[in-house]
GUGU-295381 format. One line per 2 residues: for each residue x, y negated, z of C-alpha. Coordinates in Angstrom, 1 decimal, m for minus. Each point is the difference from the previous one (the first is absolute). Example, Ala and Ser with C-alpha at 12.3 -4.5 7.8 and 13.67 -1.06 7.14 Angstrom:
BEGIN
12.3 4.5 7.8 ~ 1.4 m3.4 m0.7 .
//
This chain:
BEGIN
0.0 0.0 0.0 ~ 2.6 m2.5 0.8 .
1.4 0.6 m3.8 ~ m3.3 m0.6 m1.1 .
m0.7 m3.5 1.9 ~ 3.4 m1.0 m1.1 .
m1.2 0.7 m3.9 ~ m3.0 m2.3 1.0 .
2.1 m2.8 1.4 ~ 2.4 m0.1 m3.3 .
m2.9 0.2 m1.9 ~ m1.7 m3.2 2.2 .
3.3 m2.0 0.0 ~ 0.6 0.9 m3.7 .
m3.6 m1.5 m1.4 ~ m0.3 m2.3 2.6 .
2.9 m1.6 m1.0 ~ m0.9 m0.5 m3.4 .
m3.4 m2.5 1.3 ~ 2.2 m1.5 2.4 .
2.7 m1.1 m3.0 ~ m2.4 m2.1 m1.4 .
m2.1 m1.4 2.7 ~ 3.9 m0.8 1.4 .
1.0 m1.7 m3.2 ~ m3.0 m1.8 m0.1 .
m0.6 m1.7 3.6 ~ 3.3 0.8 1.7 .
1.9 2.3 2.4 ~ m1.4 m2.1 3.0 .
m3.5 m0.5 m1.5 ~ 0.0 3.5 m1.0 .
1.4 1.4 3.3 ~ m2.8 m1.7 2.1 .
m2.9 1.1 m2.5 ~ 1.5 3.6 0.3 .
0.0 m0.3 3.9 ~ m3.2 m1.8 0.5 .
m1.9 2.5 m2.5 ~ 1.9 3.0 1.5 .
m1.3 m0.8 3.5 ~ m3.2 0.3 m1.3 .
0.2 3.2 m1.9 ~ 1.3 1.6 2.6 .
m2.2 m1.2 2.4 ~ m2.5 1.9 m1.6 .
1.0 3.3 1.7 ~ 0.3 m1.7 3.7 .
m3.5 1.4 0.8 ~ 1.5 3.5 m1.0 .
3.7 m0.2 1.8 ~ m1.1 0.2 3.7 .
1.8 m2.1 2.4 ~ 3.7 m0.8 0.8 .
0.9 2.5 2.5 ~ 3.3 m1.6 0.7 .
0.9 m3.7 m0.4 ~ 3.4 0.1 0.7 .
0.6 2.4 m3.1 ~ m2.7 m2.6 m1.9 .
2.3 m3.4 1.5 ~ 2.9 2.0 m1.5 .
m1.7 0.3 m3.3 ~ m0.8 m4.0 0.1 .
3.9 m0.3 0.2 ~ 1.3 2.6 m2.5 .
m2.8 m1.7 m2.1 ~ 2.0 m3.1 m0.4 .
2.6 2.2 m1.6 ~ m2.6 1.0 m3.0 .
m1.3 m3.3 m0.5 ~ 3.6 m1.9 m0.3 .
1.0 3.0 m2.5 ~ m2.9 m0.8 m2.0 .
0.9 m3.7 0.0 ~ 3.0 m0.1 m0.7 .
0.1 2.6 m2.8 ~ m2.8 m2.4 m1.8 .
2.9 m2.4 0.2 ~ 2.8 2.2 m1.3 .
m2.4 0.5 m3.0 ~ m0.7 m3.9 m0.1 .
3.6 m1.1 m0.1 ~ 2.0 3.0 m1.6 .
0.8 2.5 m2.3 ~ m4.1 2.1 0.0 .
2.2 3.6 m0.9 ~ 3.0 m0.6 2.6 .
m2.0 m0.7 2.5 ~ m2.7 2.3 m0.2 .
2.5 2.4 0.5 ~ 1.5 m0.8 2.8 .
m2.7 m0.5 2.3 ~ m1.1 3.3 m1.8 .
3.0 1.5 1.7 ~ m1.8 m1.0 3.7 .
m0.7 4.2 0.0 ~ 4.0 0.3 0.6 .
m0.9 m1.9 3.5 ~ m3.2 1.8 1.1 .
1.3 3.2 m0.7 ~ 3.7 m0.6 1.9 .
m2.1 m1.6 2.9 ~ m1.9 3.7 0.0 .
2.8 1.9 0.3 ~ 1.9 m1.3 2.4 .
m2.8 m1.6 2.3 ~ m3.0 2.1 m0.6 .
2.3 3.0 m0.4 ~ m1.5 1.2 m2.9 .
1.7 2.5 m2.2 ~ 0.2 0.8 m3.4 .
0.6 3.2 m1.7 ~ 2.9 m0.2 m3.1 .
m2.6 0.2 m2.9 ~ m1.8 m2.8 1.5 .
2.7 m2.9 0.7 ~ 1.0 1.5 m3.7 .
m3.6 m1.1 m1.2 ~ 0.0 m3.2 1.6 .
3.5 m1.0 m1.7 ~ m1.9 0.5 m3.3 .
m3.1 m1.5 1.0 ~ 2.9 m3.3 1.1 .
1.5 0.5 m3.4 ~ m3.5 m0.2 m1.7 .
m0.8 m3.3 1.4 ~ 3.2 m1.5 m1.3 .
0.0 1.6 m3.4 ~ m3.8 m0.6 m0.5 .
m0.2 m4.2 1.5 ~ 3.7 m1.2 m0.6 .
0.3 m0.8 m3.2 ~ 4.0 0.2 m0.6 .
0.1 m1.9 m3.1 ~ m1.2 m3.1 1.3 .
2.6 0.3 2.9 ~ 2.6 1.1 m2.1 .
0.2 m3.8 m1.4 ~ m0.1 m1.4 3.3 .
3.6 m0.3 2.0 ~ 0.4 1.8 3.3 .
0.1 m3.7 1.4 ~ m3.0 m0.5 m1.4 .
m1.2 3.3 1.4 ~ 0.2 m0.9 3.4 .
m0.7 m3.8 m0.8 ~ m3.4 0.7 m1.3 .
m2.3 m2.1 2.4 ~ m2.6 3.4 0.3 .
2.6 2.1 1.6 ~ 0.2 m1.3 3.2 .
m3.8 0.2 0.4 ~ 0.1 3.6 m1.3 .
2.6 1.4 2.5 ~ m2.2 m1.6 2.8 .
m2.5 2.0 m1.3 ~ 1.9 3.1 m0.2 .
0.7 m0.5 3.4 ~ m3.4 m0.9 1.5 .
m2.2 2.7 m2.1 ~ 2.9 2.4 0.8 .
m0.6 m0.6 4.1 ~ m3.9 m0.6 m0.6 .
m0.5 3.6 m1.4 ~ 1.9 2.0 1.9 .
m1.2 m1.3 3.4 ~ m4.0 m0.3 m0.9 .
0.0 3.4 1.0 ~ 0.9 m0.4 3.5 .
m3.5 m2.0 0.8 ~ m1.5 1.9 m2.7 .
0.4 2.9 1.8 ~ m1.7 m1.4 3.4 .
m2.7 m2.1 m1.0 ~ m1.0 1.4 m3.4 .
1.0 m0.7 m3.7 ~ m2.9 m3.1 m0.4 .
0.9 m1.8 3.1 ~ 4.0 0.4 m1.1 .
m0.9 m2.0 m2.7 ~ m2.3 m2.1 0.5 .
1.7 m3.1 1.3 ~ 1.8 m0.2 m2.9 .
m2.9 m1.5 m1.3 ~ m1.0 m3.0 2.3 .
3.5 m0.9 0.7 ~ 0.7 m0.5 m3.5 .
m3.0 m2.0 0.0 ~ 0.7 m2.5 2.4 .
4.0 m0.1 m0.8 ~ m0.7 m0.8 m4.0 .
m2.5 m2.4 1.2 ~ 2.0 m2.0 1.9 .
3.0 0.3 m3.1 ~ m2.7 m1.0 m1.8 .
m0.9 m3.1 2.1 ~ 3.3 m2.5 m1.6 .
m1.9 0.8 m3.5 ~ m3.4 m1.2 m1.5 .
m2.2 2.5 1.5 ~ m1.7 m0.5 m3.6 .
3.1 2.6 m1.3 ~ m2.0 2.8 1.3 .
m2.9 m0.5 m2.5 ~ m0.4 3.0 m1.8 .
m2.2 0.1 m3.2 ~ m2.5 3.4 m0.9 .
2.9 2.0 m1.8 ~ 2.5 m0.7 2.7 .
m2.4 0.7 2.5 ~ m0.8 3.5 m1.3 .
4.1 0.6 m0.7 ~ 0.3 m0.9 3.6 .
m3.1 1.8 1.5 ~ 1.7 3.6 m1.8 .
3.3 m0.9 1.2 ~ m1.4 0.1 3.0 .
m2.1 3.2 m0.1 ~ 2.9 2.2 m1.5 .
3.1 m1.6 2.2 ~ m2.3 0.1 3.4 .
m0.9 3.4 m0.5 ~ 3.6 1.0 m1.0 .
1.1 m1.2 3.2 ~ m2.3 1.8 2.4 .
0.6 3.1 m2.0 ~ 3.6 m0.5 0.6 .
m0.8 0.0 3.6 ~ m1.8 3.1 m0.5 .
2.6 1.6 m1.6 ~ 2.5 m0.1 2.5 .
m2.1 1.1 2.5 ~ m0.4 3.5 m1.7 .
4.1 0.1 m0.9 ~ 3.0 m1.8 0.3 .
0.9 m3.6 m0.5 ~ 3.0 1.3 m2.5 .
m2.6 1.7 m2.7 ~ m2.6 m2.5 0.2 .
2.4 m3.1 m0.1 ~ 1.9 1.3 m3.4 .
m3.6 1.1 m2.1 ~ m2.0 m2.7 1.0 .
3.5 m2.5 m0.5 ~ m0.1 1.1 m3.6 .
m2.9 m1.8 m1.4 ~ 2.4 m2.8 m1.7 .
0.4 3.2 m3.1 ~ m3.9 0.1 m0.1 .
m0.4 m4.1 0.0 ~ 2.1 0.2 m3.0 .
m1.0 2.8 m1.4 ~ m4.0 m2.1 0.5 .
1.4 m3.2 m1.8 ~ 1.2 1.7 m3.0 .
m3.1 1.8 m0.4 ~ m2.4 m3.3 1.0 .
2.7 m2.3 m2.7 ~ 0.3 2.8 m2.6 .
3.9 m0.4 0.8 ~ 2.8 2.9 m0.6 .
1.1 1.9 2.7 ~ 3.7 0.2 m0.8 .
2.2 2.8 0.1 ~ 1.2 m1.1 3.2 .
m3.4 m0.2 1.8 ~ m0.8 3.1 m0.9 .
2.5 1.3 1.4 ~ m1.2 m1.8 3.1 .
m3.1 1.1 0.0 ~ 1.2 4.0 m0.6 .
2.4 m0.6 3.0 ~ m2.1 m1.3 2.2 .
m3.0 3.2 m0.7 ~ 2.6 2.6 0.3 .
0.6 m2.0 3.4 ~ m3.3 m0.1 1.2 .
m0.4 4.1 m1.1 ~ 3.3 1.3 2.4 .
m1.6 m2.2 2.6 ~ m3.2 1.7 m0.3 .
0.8 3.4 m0.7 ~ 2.4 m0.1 2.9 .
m2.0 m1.4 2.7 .
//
C-alpha cells in the first residue's frame, strides 16, 4: 500500500503542477502561493467532520512547526523558478529526496535492502536526465552555474522539503495523517497574506481560467500531499520519499504531451530510468 499511495502522490504533484505553471506565470509565486493556501484550507476542511479529533496536541504544535519547513520550500522554489534557469533548478530541489531519505536512515533508522537503494539511484538519475536539460547548461559557464539567481532558492528548497518529508512522519504517526498536514494549509494562509500585504492586494485577482487552473492545482497537489502522509504510514520514509520525489519525469513527460513537444532522446531515457526505479522499489518492498 505505501508503494501504491506513493504512485498517487507522483501522480498528484506531476498534474498538479502543470495548473499550477500557469496560474503561477500568470498572477505570481506570492499571489499564487496564497490562492493555493487559502483554497487548500478549504478543501481540506471538507474532511474535518470525518478525521475525529486531535488526540495529542503536542504532536499537532510539532506539526504547526515542521509546517513552516513545507511552506518556505514552496516559496522559495516559486522564486528559483522566477529568477533562474526553469531546468537547473527544477532539478535540484528535485534532488530534496537525497535529504528525506538520508534523514530516514540515520534518524528513523530505516533500512534498505541493496535492490532498493539501487532503485532509488535510478529513480535520482531519472529526474536529472528527464528535467535537466544539458544542452542549455552546456552554453552556460560553471560561474554562471552557480551565479544563476534561481540556485540559491532551489538549494533552500532542497533542504527544507528534504527535512519536511522525512520528519511528517513522526506527528503523522501520533495524531493521524489529516491532522499532520493540515496546518500546512492555514499557515501558508496567513504567512503569504501578510507577504502579500507590501503589494496591491488587487495582484491576487484571478480571472475564470486562472481560477479553474488554480482550483485543480489545488485538488490534485492537496490530495497528493495527504496521500504522501498515508503512504508512509503503511512503509518507510526511504520508498515513499524517492517514487512520490519522481514526478518532475511525469511533469515533463505531461507538457510535451499538452504542447505537442518531442521528448528527446535524453528524456526518454529519464523517463525509462526513473520506471525501472519505481519497479525495484516495488517489487522489493
Amino acid at each position: 500500500m505505501a508503494v501504491f499511495f506513493a504512485l498517487l502522490t507522483l501522480i498528484g504533484w506531476g498534474v498538479g503542477d502543470i495548473f499550477g505553471t500557469v496560474a503561477i506565470r500568470r498572477i505570481g509565486s506570492i499571489a499564487a502561493n496564497f490562492w493555493w493556501s487559502l483554497l487548500g484550507l478549504i478543501f481540506a476542511s471538507l474532511y474535518i467532520p470525518f478525521a475525529g479529533g486531535i488526540s495529542d496536541y503536542k504532536y499537532f504544535i510539532f506539526a504547526v512547526l515542521i509546517a513552516t519547513f513545507n511552506i518556505f520550500g514552496n516559496f522559495f522554489f516559486y522564486k528559483g523558478l522566477q529568477f533562474g534557469n526553469a531546468s537547473l533548478n527544477g532539478t535540484i530541489t528535485g534532488s530534496y529526496i537525497l535529504v528525506t531519505v538520508l534523514i530516514a536512515i540515520i534518524f528513523l533508522k530505516e533500512i534498505l535492502t541493496s535492490w532498493q537503494f539501487l532503485g532509488i539511484i535510478f529513480i535520482l538519475i531519472g529526474i536529472i536526465l528527464g528535467s535537466l536539460n544539458f544542452s542549455q547548461i552546456k552554453k552556460m559557464k560553471i560561474r554562471e552555474v552557480f551565479s544563476d539567481k534561481g540556485v540559491k532558492f532551489s538549494f533552500l528548497t532542497m533542504i527544507l522539503w528534504g527535512i519536511y518529508f522525512a520528519v511528517i512522519r513522526i506527528p503523522a504517526e501520533q495524531i493521524g495523517w489529516f491532522w499532520a498536514g493540515y496546518p500546512i494549509y492555514f499557515l501558508g494562509t496567513i504567512i503569504m497574506f501578510f507577504l502579500l500585504l507590501p503589494n496591491k492586494l488587487s495582484s491576487i485577482r484571478m480571472g475564470r481560467k486562472i481560477s479553474l487552473m488554480m482550483l485543480l492545482f489545488v485538488v490534485f497537489t492537496v490530495s497528493a500531499n495527504f496521500f504522501y502522509n498515508l503512504g508512509i504510514l503503511q512503509g518507510f520514509t526511504s520508498i515513499v520519499a524517492p517514487i512520490a520525489g519522481s514526478y518532475p519525469v511525469l511533469f515533463v513527460l505531461l507538457l510535451c504531451l499538452v504542447f505537442k513537444e518531442k521528448l528527446s532522446r535524453q528524456q526518454s531515457l529519464g523517463i525509462v530510468s526513473s520506471l525501472l526505479g519505481i519497479v525495484l522499489v516495488s517489487l522489493t518492498s
